[in-house]
N, C-alpha and C positions, 0 to 999 in steps of 0.2 A: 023794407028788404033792399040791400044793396045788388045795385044790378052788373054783371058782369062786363065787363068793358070789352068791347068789338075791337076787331085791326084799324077800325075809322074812329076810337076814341082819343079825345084829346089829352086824357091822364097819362100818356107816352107819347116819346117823339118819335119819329120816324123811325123804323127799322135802319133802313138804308143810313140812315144819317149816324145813328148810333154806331152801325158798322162803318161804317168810314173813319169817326172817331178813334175806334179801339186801332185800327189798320193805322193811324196819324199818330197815335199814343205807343203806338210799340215802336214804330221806326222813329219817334221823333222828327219827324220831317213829314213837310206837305209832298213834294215833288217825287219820295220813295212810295209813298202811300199811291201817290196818283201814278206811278209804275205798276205796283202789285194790283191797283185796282185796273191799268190799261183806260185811263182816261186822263184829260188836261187836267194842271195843279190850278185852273180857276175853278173846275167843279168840286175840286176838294176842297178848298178854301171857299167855295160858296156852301157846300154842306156844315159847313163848321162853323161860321158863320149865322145859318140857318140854327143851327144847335142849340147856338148860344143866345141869339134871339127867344127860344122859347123856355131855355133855362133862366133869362133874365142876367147870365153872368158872363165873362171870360170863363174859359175852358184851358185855354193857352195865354201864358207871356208873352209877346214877341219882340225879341229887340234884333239888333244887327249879327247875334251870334246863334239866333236861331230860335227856338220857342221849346219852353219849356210848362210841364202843365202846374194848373195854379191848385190850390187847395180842393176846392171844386171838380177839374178837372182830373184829379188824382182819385178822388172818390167814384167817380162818375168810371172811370175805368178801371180800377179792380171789379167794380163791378159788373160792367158789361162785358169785359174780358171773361168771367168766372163763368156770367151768362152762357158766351159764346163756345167756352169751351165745354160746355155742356150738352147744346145744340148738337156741338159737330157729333161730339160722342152720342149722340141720341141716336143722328143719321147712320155711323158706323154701325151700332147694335141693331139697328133698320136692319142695314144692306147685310149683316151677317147673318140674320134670322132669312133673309132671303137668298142668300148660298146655301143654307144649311136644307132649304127648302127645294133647291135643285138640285137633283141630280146630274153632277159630270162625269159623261167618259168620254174618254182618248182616246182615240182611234189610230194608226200607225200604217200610211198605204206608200206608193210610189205614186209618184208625180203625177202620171199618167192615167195611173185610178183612182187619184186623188177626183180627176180634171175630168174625165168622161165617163167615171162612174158613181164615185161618191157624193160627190159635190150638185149634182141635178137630182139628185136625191133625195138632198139633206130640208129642203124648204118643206118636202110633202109629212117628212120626218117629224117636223116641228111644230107642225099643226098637228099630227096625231097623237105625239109625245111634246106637249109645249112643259112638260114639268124635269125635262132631258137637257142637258147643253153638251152638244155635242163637240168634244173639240178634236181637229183632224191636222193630225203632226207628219210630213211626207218625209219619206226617205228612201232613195233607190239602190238602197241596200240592204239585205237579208238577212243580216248578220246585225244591224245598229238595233237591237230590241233589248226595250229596258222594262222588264217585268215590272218594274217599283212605280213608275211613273204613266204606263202606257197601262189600256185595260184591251184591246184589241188589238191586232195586227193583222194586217191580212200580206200576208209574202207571195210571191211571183215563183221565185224557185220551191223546192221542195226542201223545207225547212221545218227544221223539229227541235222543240224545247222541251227540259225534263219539267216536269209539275205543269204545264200547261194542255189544256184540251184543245183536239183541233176539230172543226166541222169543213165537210167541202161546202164550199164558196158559190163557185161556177167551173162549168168547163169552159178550157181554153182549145177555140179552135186555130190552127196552125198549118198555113199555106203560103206557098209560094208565088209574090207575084214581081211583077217585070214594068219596065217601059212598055207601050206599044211601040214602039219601035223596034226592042228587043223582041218583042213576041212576036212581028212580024219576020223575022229573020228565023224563027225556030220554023216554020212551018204552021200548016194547016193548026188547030185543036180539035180534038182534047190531043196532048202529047201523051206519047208511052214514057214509060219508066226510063227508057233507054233517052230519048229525046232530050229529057231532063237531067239526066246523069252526065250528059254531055256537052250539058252546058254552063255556060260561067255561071259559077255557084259563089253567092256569098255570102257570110257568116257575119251577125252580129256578137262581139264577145264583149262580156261586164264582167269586172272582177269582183262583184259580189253577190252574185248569181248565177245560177247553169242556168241553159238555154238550151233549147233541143237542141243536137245535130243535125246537118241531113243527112247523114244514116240512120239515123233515129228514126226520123223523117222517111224515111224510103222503106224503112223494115215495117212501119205503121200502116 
């Protein structure tokens, strides 16, 4: 019975070396190969070398205008080429079977609940849902939601879409605070209504969001 050959049998040459061949056989050139591979052109010219050592042949011609592949070597790379590009397609149908296998959703926050709400969250998320990939797209505007692309939103202002459900979140609690230095100047606390009314008041405004007032604010 013939026995199956191991990755430590001698009936093939090295992975690696084969692959550097087909990478030497498409650019035609050592020094391009040893680029795309991000190594010296002595380790490519040593693996090829190596190659040919165990093929017993030339793989390449080389004269002053560069090297071109010999009979052998032309055979040896349709074939590993056809190999390889089988490989890669293998791993694609891998990684796709493994997208298909996780669930993604989008999530759509502002910055700031991206950063102190969502994000200290998301690690406990992923242990309990590891079959989830959560992806979290920020925008501090109310208005920029793309139903087609986005599968959650959570908005800041009061904001309504047709065809989509909304659930409350959390409550937003909303007060007013100061320097100590400015608060010393108001007087004793707690301040009256009056206290506060009368004091330098300031307003943050975003043009793609309402934000309370403080009349809003003081009617509450």
């Amino acid at each position: 019975m013939r026995q199956i050959d191991t990755p430590g049998s001698t009936d093939l040459p090295s992975t690696q070396g084969l692959t550097t061949f087909a990478i030497v056989a498409r650019h035609h050139s050592f020094s391009s190969a040893a680029e795309e591979l991000e190594v010296g052109q002595s380790a490519v010219s040593h693996a090829i070398r190596q190659l040919e050592r165990w093929f017993g042949c030339a793989l390449f011609d080389r004269d002053h205008r560069g090297i071109r592949l010999t009979e052998e070597g032309r055979i040896l790379a349709d074939g590993v080429g056809a190999g390889l590009a089988r490989v890669h397609q293998a791993v694609r149908d891998v990684q796709n079977l493994q997208d298909l296998a996780t669930e993604v959703v989008t999530i759509s926050v502002s910055t700031a609940t991206a950063s102190h709400w969502l994000i200290p969250r998301l690690t406990r998320f992923k242990v309990a849902h590891p079959e989830i990939d959560v992806r979290c797209v920020t925008t501090d505007s109310d208005r920029n939601f793309d139903t087609g692309t986005v599968d959650l939103f959570v908005p800041v202002g009061r904001a309504r879409w047709p065809g989509c459900q909304r659930w409350p979140l959390m409550e937003e609690t909303v007060y007013p605070v100061c320097s100590p230095e400015y608060a010393a100047s108001l007087g004793p606390t707690p301040w009256s209504l009056g206290v506060l009314m009368g004091a330098e008041l300031l307003t943050l405004q975003e043009r793609h969001r309402s934000r309370m007032r403080w009349s809003e604010w003081f009617k509450a």
